[in-house]
C-alpha positions as CSV (number, residue, x, y, z in Angstrom):
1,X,98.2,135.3,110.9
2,X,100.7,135.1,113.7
3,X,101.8,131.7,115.3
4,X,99.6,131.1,118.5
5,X,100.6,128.8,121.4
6,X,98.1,126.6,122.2
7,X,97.3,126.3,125.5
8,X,97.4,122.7,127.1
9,X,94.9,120.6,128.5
10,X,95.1,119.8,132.0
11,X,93.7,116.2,134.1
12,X,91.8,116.8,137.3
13,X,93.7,115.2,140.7
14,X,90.6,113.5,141.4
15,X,90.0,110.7,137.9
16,X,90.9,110.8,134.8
17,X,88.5,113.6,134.1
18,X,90.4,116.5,131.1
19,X,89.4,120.1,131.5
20,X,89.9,122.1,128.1
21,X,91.0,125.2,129.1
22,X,91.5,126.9,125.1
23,X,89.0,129.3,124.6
24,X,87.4,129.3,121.3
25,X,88.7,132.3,119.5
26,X,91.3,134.9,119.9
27,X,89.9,138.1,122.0
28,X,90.3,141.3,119.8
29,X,89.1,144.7,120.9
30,X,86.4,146.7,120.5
31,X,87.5,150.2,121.3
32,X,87.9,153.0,119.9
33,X,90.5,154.9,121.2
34,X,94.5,154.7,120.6
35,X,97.1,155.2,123.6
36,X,100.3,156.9,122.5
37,X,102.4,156.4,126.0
38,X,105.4,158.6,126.6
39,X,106.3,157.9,130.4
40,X,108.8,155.5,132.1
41,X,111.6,157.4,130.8
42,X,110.2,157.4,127.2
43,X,110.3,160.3,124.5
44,X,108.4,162.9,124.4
45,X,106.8,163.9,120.8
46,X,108.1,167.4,121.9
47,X,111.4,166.7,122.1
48,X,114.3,168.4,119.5
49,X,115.2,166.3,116.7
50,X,112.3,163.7,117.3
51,X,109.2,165.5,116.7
52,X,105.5,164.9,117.9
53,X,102.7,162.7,117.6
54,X,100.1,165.1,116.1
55,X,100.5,164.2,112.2
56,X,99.5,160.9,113.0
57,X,97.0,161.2,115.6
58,X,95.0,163.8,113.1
59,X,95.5,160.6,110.3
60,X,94.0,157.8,112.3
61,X,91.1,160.0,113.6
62,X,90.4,161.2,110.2
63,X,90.5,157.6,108.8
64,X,88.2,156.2,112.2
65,X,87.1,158.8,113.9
66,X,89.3,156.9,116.9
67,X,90.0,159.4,119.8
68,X,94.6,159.3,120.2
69,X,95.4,160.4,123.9
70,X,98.9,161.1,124.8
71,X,100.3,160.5,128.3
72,X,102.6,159.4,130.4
73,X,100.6,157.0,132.9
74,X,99.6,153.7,132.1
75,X,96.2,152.5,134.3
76,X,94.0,150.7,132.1
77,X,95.0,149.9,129.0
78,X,92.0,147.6,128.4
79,X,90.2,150.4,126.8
80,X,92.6,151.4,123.7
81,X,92.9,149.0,120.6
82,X,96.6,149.7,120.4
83,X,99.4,151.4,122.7
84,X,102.4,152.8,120.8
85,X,105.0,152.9,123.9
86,X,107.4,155.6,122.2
87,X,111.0,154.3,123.7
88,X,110.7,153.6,127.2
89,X,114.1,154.0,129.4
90,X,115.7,156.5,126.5
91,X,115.3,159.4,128.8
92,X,115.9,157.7,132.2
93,X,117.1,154.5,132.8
94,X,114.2,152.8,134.5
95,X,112.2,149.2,134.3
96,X,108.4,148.8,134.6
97,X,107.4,147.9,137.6
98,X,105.2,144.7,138.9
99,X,102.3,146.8,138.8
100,X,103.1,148.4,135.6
101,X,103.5,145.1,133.9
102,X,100.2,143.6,135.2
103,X,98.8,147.1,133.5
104,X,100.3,146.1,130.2
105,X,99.2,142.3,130.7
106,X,95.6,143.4,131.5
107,X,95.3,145.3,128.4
108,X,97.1,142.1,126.1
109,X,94.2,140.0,128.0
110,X,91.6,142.3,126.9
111,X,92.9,141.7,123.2
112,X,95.2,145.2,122.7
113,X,98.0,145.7,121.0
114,X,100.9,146.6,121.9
115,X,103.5,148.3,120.1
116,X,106.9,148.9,121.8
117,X,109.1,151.5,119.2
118,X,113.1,151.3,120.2
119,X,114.8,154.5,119.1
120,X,118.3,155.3,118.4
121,X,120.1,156.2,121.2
122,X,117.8,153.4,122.9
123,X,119.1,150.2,120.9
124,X,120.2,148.5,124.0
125,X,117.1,149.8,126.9
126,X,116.7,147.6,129.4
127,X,112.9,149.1,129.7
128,X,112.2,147.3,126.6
129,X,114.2,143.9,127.4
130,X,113.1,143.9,130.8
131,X,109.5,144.3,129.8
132,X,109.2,141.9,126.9
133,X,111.0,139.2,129.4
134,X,108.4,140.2,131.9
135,X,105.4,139.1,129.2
136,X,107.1,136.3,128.0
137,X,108.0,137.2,124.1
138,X,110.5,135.7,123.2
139,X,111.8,139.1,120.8
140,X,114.7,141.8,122.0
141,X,116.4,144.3,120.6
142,X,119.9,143.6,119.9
143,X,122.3,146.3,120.5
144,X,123.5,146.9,117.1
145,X,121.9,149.9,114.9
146,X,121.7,150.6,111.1
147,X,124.0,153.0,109.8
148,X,121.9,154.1,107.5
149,X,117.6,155.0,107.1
150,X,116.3,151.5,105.7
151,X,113.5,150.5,103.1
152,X,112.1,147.4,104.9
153,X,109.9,144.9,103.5
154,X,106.7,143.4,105.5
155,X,106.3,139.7,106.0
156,X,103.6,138.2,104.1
157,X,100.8,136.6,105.4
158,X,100.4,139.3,108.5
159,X,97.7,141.0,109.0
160,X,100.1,144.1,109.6
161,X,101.0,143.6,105.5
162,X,97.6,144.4,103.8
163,X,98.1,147.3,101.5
164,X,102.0,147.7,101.7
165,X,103.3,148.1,98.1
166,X,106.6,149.7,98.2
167,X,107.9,149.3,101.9
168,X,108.3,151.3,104.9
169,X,111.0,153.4,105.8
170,X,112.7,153.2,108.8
171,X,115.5,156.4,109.9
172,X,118.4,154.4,110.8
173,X,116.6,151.5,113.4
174,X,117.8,149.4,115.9
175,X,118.2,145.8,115.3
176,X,115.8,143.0,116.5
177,X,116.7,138.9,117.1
178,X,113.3,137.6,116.6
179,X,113.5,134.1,119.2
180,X,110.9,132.6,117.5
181,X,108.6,135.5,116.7
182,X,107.5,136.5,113.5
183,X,109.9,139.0,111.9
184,X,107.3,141.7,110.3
185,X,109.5,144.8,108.7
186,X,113.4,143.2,107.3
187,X,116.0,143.9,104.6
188,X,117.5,141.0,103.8
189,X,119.0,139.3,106.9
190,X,118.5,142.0,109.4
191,X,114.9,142.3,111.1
192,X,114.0,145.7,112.3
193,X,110.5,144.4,113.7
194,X,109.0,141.4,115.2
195,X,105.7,140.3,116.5
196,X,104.4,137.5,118.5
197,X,100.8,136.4,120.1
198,X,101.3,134.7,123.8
199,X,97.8,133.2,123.6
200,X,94.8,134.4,122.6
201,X,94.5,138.0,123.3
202,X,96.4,140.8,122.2
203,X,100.1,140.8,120.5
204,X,103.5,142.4,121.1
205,X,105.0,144.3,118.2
206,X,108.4,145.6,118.5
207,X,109.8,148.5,116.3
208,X,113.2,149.4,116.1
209,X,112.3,153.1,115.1
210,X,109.6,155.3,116.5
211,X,110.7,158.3,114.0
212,X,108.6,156.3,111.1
213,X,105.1,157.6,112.1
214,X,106.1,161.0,114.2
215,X,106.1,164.2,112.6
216,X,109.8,164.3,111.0
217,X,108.5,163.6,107.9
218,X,108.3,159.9,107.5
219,X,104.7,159.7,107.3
220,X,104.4,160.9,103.8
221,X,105.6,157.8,102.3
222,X,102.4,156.3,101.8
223,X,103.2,152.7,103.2
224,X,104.3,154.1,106.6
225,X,101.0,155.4,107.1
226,X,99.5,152.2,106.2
227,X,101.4,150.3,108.0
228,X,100.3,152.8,111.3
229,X,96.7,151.8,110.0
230,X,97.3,148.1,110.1
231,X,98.4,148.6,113.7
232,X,95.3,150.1,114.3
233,X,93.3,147.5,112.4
234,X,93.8,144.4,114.8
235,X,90.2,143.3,114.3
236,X,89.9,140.9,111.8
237,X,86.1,141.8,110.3
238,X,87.6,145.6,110.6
């Protein structure tokens, strides 16, 4: 279970009167529908060399009958249980705008998740820094990349962990400093994904590789696919 903040009590100007303000559990969703969004300069599962989304789209419908859209708007988020943003400012150097952000905080609210997936050539995107500054986690990607595809393990106690035996494989990731969120996939000292929970609705994941679920061929080691199901799984009675 990820650390949550707990948000603080408050006095009234007017006595000594305390207004709790922490609501009694953490919000999850109840969708049933995936976003995989490709805009703000992000990849495109067409792309040479990266392939697509469709291997794992067909996986988590056949699994949950959940419907995967693909596109490059963002609107409301507040009806998808997760949104995989594949890379944002790899193909053009941009930031998410005000209103953009208020999209992606609207949908954390509602208890989404959101996964943000780094690639390669994006170790260093200032979509990805700006945006997680923007929400407050306390996670970036560093700059530096792995030389080399990785077998990372999961951290224990996640939710994100259920079912992973062997590992999942990462082709050649970007490096993440974790600032006090919970490193999730690692080798050894380096962390190549990190999650954190800002209160109590939906959490930030950050990849440093969006190749590990598209259709290059990473999916058929079994505990990537798993580990894209325990994205999908943020409901704790799932």
């Amino acid at each position: 279970m990820l650390m949550l903040l707990t948000l603080a009590c408050f006095k009234g100007e007017s006595g000594d009167s305390v207004v709790d303000t922490e609501p009694t559990q953490i919000t999850y969703p109840t969708t049933e529908s995936v976003l995989v969004y490709q805009g703000h300069g992000g990849v495109s599962g067409d792309q040479s060399g990266n392939g697509g989304w469709s291997d794992v789209a067909e996986a988590i419908t056949g699994q949950y009958g959940f419907a995967v859209e693909e596109r490059n708007s963002l609107g409301d988020l507040t009806q998808f249980r997760t949104v995989f943003m594949i890379s944002p400012g790899e193909q053009e150097d941009v930031v998410l705008g005000a209103n953009a952000v208020a999209d992606v905080q609207a949908g954390l609210d509602a208890g989404t998740r959101l996964v943000i997936l780094a690639g390669q050539n994006n170790c260093e995107s200032r979509a990805i820094q700006t945006l997680l500054e923007d929400l407050g986690a306390p996670m970036r990607l560093t700059g530096e990349l792995a030389t080399a595809p990785v077998l990372t393990d999961v951290a224990s106690g996640l939710q994100m962990s259920k079912n992973i035996s062997e590992g999942v494989l990462l082709s050649t990731p970007c490096m993440v400093e974790t600032g006090g969120a919970d490193a999730v996939l690692y080798e050894t000292r380096d962390v190549y994904s990190a999650a954190w929970r800002g209160g109590w609705g939906g959490d930030v994941v950050l990849i440093g590789d969006h190749r590990f679920a598209d259709d290059t061929g990473k999916l058929s080691n079994r505990d990537n696919l798993q580990f894209v199901f325990n994205l999908i799984e943020v409901d704790p009675d799932f």
